[in-house]
TORTORVEX-86151 format. One record per residue (C-alpha): residue in three letters; y negated, z, x. Coordinates in steps of 0.5 Angstrom, whole numbers, plus 500, padded with zeros to 3 digits. Each point is the difference from the previous one (the first is absolute). Last residue first. Layout:
TORTORVEX-86151
ALAYZX;...
end
This chain:
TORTORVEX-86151
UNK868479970;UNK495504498;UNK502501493;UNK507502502;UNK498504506;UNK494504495;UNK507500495;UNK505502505;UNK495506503;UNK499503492;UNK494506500;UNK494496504;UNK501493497;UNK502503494;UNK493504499;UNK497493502;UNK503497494;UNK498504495;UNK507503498;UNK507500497;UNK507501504;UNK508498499;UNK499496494;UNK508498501;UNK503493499;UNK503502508;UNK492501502;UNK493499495;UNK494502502;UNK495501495;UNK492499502;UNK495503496;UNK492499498;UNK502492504;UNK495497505;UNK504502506;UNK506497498;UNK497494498;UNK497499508;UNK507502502;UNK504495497;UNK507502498;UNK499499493;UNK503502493;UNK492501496;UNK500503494;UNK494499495;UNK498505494;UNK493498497;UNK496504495;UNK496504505;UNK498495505;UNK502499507;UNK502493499;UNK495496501;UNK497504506;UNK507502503;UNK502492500;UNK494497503;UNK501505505;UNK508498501;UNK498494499;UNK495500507;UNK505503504;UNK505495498;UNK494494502;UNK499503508;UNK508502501;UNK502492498;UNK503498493;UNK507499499;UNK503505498;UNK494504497;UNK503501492;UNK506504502;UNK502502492;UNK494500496;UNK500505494;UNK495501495;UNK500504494;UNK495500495;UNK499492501;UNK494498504;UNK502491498;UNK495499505;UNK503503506;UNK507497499;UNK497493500;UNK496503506;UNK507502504;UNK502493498;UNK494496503;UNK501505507;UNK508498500;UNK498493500;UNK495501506;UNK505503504;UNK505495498;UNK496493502;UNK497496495;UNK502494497;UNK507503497;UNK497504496;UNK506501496;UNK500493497;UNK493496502;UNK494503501;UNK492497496;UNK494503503;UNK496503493;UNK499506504;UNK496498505;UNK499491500;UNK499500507;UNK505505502;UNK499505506;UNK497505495;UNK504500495;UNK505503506;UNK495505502;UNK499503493;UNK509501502;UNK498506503;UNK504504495;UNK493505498;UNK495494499;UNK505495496;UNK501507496;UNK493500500;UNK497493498;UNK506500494;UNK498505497;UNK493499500;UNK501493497;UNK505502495;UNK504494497;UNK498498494;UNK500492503;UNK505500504;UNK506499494;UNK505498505;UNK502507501;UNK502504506;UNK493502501;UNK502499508;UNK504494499;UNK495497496;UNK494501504;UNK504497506;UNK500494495;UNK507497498;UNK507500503;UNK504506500;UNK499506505;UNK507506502;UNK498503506;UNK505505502;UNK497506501;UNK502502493;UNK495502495;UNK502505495;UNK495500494;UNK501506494;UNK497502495;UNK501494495;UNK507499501;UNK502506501;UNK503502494;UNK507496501;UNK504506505;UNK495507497;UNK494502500;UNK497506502;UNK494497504;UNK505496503;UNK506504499;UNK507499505;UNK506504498;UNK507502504;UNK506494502;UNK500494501;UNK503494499;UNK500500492;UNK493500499;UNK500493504;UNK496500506;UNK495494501;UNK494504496;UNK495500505;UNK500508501;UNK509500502;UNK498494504;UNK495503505;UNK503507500;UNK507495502;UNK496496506;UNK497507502;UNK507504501;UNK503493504;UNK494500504;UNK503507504;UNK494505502;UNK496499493;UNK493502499;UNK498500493;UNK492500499;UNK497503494;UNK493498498;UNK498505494;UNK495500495;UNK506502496;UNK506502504;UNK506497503;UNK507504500;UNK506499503;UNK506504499;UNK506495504;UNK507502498;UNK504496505;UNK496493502;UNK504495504;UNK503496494;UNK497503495;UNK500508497;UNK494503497;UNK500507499;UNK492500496;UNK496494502;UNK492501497;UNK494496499;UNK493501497;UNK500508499;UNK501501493;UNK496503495;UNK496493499;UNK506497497;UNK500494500;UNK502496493;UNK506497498;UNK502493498;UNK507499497;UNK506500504;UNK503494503;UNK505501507;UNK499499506;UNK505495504;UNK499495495;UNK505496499;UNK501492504;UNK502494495;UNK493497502;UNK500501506;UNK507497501;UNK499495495;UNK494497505;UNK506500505;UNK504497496;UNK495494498;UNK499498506;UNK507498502;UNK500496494;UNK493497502;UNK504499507;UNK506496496;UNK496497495;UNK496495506;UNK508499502;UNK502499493;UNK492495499;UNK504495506;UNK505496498;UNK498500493;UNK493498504;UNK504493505;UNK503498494;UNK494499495;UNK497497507;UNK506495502;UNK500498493;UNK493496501;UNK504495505;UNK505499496;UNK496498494;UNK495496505;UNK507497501;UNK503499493;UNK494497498;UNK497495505;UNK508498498;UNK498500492;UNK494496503;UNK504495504;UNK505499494;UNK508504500;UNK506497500;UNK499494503;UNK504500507;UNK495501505;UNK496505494;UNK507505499;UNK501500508;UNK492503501;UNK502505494;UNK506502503;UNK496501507;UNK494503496;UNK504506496;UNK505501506;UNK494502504;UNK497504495;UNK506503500;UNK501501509;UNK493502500;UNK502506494;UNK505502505;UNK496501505;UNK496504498;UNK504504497;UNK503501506;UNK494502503;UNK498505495;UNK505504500;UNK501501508;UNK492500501;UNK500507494;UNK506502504;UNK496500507;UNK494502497;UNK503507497;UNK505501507;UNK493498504;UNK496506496;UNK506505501;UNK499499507;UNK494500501;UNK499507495;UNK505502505;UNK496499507;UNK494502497;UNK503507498;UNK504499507;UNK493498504;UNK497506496;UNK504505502;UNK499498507;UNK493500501;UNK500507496;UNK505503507;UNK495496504;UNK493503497;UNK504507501;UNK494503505;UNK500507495;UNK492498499;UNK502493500;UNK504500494;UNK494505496;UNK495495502;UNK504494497;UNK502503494;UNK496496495;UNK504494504;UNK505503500;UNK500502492;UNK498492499;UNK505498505;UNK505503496;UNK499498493;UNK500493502;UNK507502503;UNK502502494;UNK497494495;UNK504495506;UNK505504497;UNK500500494;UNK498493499;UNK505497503;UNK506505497;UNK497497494;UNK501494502;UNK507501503;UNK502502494;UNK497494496;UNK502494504;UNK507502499;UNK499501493;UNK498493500;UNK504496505;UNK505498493;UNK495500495;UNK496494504;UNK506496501;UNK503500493;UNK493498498;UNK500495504;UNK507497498;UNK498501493;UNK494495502;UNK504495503;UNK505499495;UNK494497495;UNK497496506;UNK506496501;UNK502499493;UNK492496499;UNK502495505;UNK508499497;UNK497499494;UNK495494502;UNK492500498;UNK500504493;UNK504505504;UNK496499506;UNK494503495;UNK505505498;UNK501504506;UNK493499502;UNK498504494;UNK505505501;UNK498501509;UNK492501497;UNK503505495;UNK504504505;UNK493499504;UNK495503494;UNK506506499;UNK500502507;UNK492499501;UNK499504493;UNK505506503;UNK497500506;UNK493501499;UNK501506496;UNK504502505;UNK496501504;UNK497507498;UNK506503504;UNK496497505;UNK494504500;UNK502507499;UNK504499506;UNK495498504;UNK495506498;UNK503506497;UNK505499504;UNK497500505;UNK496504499;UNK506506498;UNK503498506;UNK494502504;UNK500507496;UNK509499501;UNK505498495;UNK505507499;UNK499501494;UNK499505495;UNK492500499;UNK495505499;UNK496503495;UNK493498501;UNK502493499;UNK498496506;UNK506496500;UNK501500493;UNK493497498;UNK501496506;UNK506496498;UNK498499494;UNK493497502;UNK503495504;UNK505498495;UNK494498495;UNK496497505;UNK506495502;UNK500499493;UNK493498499;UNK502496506;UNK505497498;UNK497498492;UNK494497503;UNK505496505;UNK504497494;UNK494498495;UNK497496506;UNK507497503;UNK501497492;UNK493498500;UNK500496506;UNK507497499;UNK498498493;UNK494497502;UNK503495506;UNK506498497;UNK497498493;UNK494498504;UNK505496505;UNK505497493;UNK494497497;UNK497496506;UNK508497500;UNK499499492;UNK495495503;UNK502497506;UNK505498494;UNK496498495;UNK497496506;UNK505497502;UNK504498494;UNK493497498;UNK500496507;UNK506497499;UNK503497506;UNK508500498;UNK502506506;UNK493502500;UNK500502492;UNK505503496;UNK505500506;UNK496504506;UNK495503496;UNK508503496;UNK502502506;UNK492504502;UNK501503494;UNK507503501;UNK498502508;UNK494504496;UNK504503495;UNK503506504;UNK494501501;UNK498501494;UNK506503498;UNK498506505;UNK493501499;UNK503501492;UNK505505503;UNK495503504;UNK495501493;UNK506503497;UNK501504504;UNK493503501;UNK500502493;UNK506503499;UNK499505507;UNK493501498;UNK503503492;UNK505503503;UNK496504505;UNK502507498;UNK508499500;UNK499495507;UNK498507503;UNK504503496;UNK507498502;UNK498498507;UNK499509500;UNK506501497;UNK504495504;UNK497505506;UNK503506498;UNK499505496;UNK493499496;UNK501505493;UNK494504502;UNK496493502;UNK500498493;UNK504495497;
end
């Protein structure tokens, strides 16, 4: 099954365990082993008992000691061996998820979906992760339903009526666990949803954090947050009270079974029905039945989140592309680097803007609402189908783009690894270009980040960045769109988090790097300091190019820009 025919999250589990078979296979058979080898050691310990302590033969004893030696390294090695095989094939399948999820989320050519980028890690991550698990829990599940079977007919071999008491108790068990299953499913995948959304949130309030305090809407951010984080509380204490609920009913009843098995046997050996050692038995198997009981009870809750993860992978998976596939294009040299031509979206109404070669065009706009929808059209998270007019990058078309254009969001969104990995956007390092990299961490500032790290650009980040702060995280991901010195660039509102002093030394660092005669790049921004440096302003109002020039020009012809810009 490929990940075109994935639809849900059953077909994720279903290929998941599809194309680990042969691990699956191995594995449960080398729990099923452990088990009945630990089912065997209150059996062999009965039979020590009355072979050879009981009449005092020391031969009987030592074979049985022996065979008891025997029964712990079969135990002991089939365990080891099955759990090695098992997690190996977990974490190759847990890597393979991961890199499906960030193939399409990375995709040039967009995803329909309404997964947030810090959900999408989240989802890349975690989720990712536990659907995995259920290479775990299939083998346990088996291996233990085995454990109660064995059990069953070594009581059987003692007294009928033990060994019935152990076979009606697991069907009940397993009634039990179908029966809490679906309800601790929806509620962990509306769990993992909303804790994945107020993850989310945090970190583009956070990344935000200098933008808030400008407008003094840090209490209003504050109190967002608490209910996002009040929510995903909630729905984290419905999931764990159902899976607490579930496991401690089935725990109890299979104290009271074990019990019922060690009471009838302890009458059964007052009366003679039964020898010391079948007792020993019959309790250490009693005993032993509370583990297998206590794991059937307890893998369907464990299932149930793995279940929920696995359908918010299949939602990524499941997703179309928002762009769609052509043939590969080559540039045309003709045509100026970027063009919009009548084009309507959201806030815009038949915007004409063109951004030259040799170029750095800024783009000003009085409303946020008109430059977050020219940011979105150029990133290519607009479908074609939902709006209007043509968009050329270098005179190609939707789906052409790929390797022309580089659109950096002010949002920045790091991975874990080196900063250098971060930065070159690969973790093949080694080719990386030396020169290229020193001036593109030179022009975005974000040299003086290395510079604070005893180990440089090799200092290890955590998912998103997380270790540093969000001016420093927003200066990696500038350099990161640097180095990629694509034909066309555009940077949407790159300085948000940065102080006055480090802005007006990117917005050099970028003119310098930038002001060369291939290369396009278009700057959405409200920045002074990019604005001045920019060879032509565009000044968008009302969805509308109102007005074009240097900067300074506009500042001296068009009194609500110089009173917008000031301001």
């Amino acid at each position: 099954m490929t990940a075109r025919a994935i639809r849900s999250g059953k077909d994720v589990i279903r290929r998941t365990i599809a194309r680990n078979r042969s691990a699956i296979l191995t594995g449960t058979v080398l729990l099923c082993v452990h088990q009945l080898a630990e089912t065997s050691v209150a059996v062999v310990i009965g039979v020590l008992i009355d072979a050879g302590i009981a009449p005092g033969r020391v031969p009987g004893i030592i074979t049985a000691i022996t065979a008891l030696a025997g029964v712990f390294l079969v135990l002991t090695v089939s365990y080891r061996a099955g759990m090695r095989v098992l997690n190996i094939a977990l974490q190759k399948e847990a890597h393979l998820l991961r890199l499906e999820v960030s193939e399409k989320a990375l995709s040039p050519r967009g995803l329909r979906t309404d997964v947030t980028p810090g959900e999408l890690v989240t989802v890349s991550g975690s989720d990712a992760d536990q659907t995995a698990w259920f290479l775990d829990l299939l083998p346990r599940m088996i291996a233990a339903a085995a454990a109660v079977v064995a059990t069953a007919i070594a009581l059987l071999a003692v007294d009928a009526a033990l060994g019935v008491v152990a076979l009606v108790a697991m069907p009940v068990f397993f009634a039990l666990a179908h029966a809490a299953g679906p309800r601790i499913t929806a509620r962990a995948v509306q769990q993992q949803s909303r804790v994945a959304a107020a993850t989310a949130l945090a970190g583009d309030l956070i990344s935000g954090l200098r933008s808030i305090a400008g407008i003094g809407a840090q209490d209003a951010a504050a109190r967002r947050y608490r209910a996002a984080s009040r929510v995903a509380l909630s729905a984290a204490m419905s999931t764990n009270r159902w899976i607490a609920v579930q496991r401690g009913v089935t725990a109890a009843l299979s104290g009271v079974a074990a019990a019922v098995i060690a009471s009838v046997a302890g009458w059964y050996a007052l009366t003679g029905h039964i020898t010391t050692g079948e007792l020993v038995t019959v309790v250490g198997l009693a005993q032993f039945l509370i583990d297998p009981l206590t794991t059937l009870s307890g893998l369907p809750a464990t299932a149930a989140k793995a279940r929920g993860s696995a359908e918010r992978v299949a939602t990524v998976l499941a997703a179309q592309p928002l762009l769609p596939a052509v043939a590969p294009s080559s540039p045309s040299t003709a045509t100026p680097g970027l063009r919009l031509r009548g084009v309507h979206h959201g806030s815009l109404d038949g915007v004409d803007l063109t951004a030259r070669s040799a170029e750095i065009t800024a783009v000003f706009a009085h409303d946020t609402a008109d430059g977050d929808a020219v940011a979105s059209l150029l990133a290519g998270r607009v479908a074609p189908e939902s709006y209007r007019g043509s968009i050329e990058v270098c005179g190609l078309g939707p789906g052409e783009t790929e390797a022309w254009l580089v659109a950096e969001p002010h949002e920045a969104h790091l991975f874990s690894g080196s900063i250098r990995a971060n930065v070159v956007a690969s973790s093949e390092t080694v080719d990386s270009d030396s020169v290229r990299l020193t001036r593109a961490l030179q022009s975005s500032g974000a040299d003086d980040v290395v510079a604070l790290f005893e180990h440089g650009l090799d200092h290890h980040l955590v998912d998103r960045g997380h270790n540093l702060s969000g001016g420093q995280r927003q200066r990696l991901a500038l350099a990161r769109a640097l180095y990629a010195d694509a034909p066309v660039l555009v940077l949407h509102e790159p300085t948000t988090a940065v102080d006055s002093v480090t802005e007006q030394q990117i917005a050099v660092g970028i003119a310098a790097l930038r002001g060369r005669s291939d290369a396009s790049t278009v700057v959405i921004t409200g920045s002074p300091a990019l604005l001045a440096v920019a060879d032509r302003v565009a000044v968008l109002r009302h969805g509308r190019v109102i007005a074009e020039g240097t900067h300074r020009e506009l500042l001296e012809s068009d009194p609500l820009y110089a009173e917008a810009v000031a301001r």
